[in-house]
C-alpha positions, -999 to 999 in steps of 0.1 A, spaced: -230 -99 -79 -237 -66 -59 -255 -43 -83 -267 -13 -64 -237 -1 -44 -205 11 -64 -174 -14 -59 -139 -2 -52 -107 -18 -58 -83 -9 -26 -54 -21 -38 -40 -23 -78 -9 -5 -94 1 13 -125 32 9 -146 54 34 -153 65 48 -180 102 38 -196 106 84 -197 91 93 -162 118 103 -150 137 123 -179 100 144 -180 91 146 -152 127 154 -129 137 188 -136 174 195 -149 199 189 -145 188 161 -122 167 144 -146 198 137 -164 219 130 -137 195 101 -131 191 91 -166 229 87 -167 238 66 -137 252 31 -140 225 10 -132 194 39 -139 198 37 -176 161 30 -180 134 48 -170 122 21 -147 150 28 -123 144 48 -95 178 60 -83 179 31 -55 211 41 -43 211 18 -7 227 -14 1 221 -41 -32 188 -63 -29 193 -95 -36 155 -99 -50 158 -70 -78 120 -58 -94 129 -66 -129 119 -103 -113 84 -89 -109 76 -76 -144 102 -100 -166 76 -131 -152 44 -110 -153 20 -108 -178 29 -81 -207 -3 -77 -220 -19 -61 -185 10 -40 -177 3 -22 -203 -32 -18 -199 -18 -5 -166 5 17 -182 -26 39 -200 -53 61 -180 -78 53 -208 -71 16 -211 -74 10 -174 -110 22 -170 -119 1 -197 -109 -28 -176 -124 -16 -147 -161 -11 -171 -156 -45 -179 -150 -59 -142 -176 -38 -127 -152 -16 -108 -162 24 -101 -132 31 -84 -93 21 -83 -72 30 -54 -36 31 -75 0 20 -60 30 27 -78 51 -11 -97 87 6 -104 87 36 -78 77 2 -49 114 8 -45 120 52 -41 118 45 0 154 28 -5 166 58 -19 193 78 3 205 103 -21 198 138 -2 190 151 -36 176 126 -56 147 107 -25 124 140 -20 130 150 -59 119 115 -73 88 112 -50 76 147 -62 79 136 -98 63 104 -90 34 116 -77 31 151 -100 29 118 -130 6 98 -110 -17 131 -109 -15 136 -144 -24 98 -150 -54 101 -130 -67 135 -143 -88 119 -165 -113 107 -144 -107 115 -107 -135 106 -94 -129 69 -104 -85 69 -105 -79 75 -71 -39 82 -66 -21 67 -39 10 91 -32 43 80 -22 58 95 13 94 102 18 97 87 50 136 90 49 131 125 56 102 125 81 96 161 81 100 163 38 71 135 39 47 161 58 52 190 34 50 162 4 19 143 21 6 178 26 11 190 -13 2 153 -30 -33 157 -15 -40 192 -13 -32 206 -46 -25 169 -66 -51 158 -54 -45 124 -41 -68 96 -18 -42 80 4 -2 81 15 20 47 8 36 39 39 66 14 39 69 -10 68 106 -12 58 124 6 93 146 35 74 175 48 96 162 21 121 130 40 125 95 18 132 67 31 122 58 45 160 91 67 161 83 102 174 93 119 143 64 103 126 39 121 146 36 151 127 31 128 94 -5 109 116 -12 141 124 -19 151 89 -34 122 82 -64 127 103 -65 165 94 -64 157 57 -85 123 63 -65 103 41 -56 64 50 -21 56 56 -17 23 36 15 0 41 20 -17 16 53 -43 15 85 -39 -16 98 -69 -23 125 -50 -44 133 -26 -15 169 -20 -2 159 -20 34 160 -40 58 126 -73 46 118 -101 64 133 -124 48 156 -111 23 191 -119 48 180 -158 50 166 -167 17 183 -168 -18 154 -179 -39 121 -154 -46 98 -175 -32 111 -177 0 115 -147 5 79 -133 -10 70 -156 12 78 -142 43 81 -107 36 43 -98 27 29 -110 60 54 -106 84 66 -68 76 24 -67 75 30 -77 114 58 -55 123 37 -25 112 4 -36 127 27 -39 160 46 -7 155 11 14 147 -10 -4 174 19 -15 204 36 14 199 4 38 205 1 56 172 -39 44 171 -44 57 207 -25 92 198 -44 91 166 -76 79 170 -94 90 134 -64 76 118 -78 48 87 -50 21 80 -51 5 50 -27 -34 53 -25 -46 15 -13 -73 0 -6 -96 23 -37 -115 26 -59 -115 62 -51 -146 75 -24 -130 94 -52 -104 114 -68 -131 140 -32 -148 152 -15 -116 157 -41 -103 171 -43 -125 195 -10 -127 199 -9 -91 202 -36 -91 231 -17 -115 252 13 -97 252 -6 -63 263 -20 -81 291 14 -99 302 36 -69 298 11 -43 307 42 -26 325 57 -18 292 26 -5 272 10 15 303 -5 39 273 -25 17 259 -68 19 272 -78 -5 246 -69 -40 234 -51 -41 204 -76 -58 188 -101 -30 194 -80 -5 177 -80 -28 148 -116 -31 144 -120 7 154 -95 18 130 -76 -7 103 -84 -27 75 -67 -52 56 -70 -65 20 -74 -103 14 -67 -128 -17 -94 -135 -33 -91 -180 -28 -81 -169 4 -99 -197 28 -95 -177 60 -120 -147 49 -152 -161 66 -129 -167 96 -115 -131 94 -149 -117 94 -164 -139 122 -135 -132 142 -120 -96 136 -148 -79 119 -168 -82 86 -163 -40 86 -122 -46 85 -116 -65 54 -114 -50 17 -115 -61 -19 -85 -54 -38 -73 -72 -71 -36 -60 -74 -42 -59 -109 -18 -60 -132 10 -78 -110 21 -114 -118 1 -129 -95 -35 -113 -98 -65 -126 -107 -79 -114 -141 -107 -110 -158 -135 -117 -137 -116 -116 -101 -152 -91 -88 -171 -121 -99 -148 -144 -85 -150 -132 -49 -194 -127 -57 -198 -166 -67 -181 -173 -37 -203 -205 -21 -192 -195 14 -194 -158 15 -233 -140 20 -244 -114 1 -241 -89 28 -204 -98 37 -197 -96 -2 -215 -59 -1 -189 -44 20 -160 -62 12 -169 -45 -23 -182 -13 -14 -189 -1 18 -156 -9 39 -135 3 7 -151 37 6 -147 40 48 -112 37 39 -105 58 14 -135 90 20 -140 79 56 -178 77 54 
């Protein structure tokens, strides 16, 4: 197990709390909130877009009590982290996965200032270690500038959530984005997408399948794709090029076929992508990273093939299906991993992505 180089965790969550929103929404919206059918709990994020058929609640009802609440408490997750061997968390939202579906003029930019303003407050004591991950209204492009702009210049925040889910049919390369990857490189902040399963937006997935597992199923990777298409296809990493992006949660197994995939269509429809001076897999390894399970067999392959400096440890602690205690000395003990690979998977590609150096 690597014992000389500090290890960061790319990619886990924190829980909520049942009152975020009554403390942390000022009135009267706080209560207008509190009070609407459906938002009765504090776990409700005013969701207020077409129904999903794959609510949240299925997430934490079937996960594991116990480490959502160690999630829950500041003090109690750098206890865990001490006892994995983890200097730094990068730290995604559970509940507020879902405050891109929200439409409500009011209640979208309102309820990702109070999210991030708590996730601040959650972090402040330790920093340095807590690194906050702040959500971006992207229903209101030019809203998620001045918020991106606030969460990491006075709140103090290491990277901006970015939600693959198309809002108002907008992909991820839409021109009214620009401003928002501008930023990005000013501030040097990773844009992270990072897929909700509880979303109401458009998933991959959700308008074919009736059971969760299905639909999990497809939505993680292939919404993983879209965006990797949108940002890369669509030119964002060639208008952008000190833009880090962060692809969690999906697994890597995905990278080297779309990739590919991704190549071959530059070169056979070069007509339609004339802006492009790179192919897309050189952008990737220039600028991109992606997060990978930890029994994942396709890691060795991923780093052979893409780029041992693209892929990142993350645990996803405390969601249902992560790997705890011992998932850093999981990935170590690993027979078909070297020591070097291991290194920056735990440290060095991490803290590229996060501090850029």
């Amino acid at each position: 197990m690597p014992t000389t180089k500090a290890i960061i965790d790319a990619d886990a969550h924190v829980f909520e709390p049942d009152d975020i929103w009554l403390r942390y929404l000022a009135a009267p919206l706080g209560d207008i909130v509190a009070r609407t059918p459906g938002l009765e709990n504090g776990n409700s994020t005013g969701n207020d877009g077409p129904p999903s058929r794959f609510p949240l609640g299925f997430v934490t009802s079937t996960g594991r009590q116990d480490l959502l609440q160690l999630a829950a408490d500041a003090g109690a997750r750098l206890k865990v982290m001490d006892s994995e061997g983890i200097d730094k968390v990068a730290l995604f939202p559970t509940h507020a996965l879902r405050l891109g579906g929200v439409r409500h003029p009011e209640h979208a930019p309102a309820l990702f200032r109070a999210y991030n303003d708590w996730l601040a407050d959650h972090c402040a004591m330790n920093k340095d270690r807590l690194l906050g991950v702040a959500m971006i209204p992207l229903q209101e492009p030019k809203l998620a500038v001045q918020e991106a702009t606030r969460a990491v210049a006075t709140l103090g925040h290491r990277g901006l959530f970015i939600s693959p889910h198309p809002v108002d049919e907008r992909n991820l390369d839409h021109p009214a984005y620009e401003p928002l990857w501008d930023l990005a490189e000013q501030l040097n902040v990773p844009a992270l997408v990072h897929v909700s399963t509880g979303i109401r937006l458009p998933t991959a997935g959700a308008d074919r399948f009736d059971r969760y597992c299905f639909f999990h199923l497809h939505a993680h990777p292939m919404e993983q794709m879209s965006a990797a298409a949108s940002l890369i296809l669509g030119g964002v990493l060639e208008r952008h090029p000190r833009l880090r992006v962060g692809f969690m949660e999906a697994g890597c197994g995905w990278v080297p076929y779309w990739l590919e995939r991704m190549d071959e269509h530059v070169e056979n429809y070069r007509f339609e992508v004339p802006y492009l001076k790179a192919r897309p897999s050189d952008y990737f390894r220039r600028q991109c990273f992606v997060s990978f399970e930890l029994e994942e067999r396709a890691i060795p392959y991923v780093a052979e093939t893409v780029g041992a400096e693209t892929l990142v440890f993350a645990s996803d602690f405390p969601h249902h299906d992560c790997f705890y205690p011992g998932a850093v000395e999981k990935i170590s003990k690993r027979p078909d991993l070297d020591a070097k690979l291991v290194a920056a998977m735990l440290s060095d590609n991490p803290r590229r992505l996060y501090f850029g150096v």
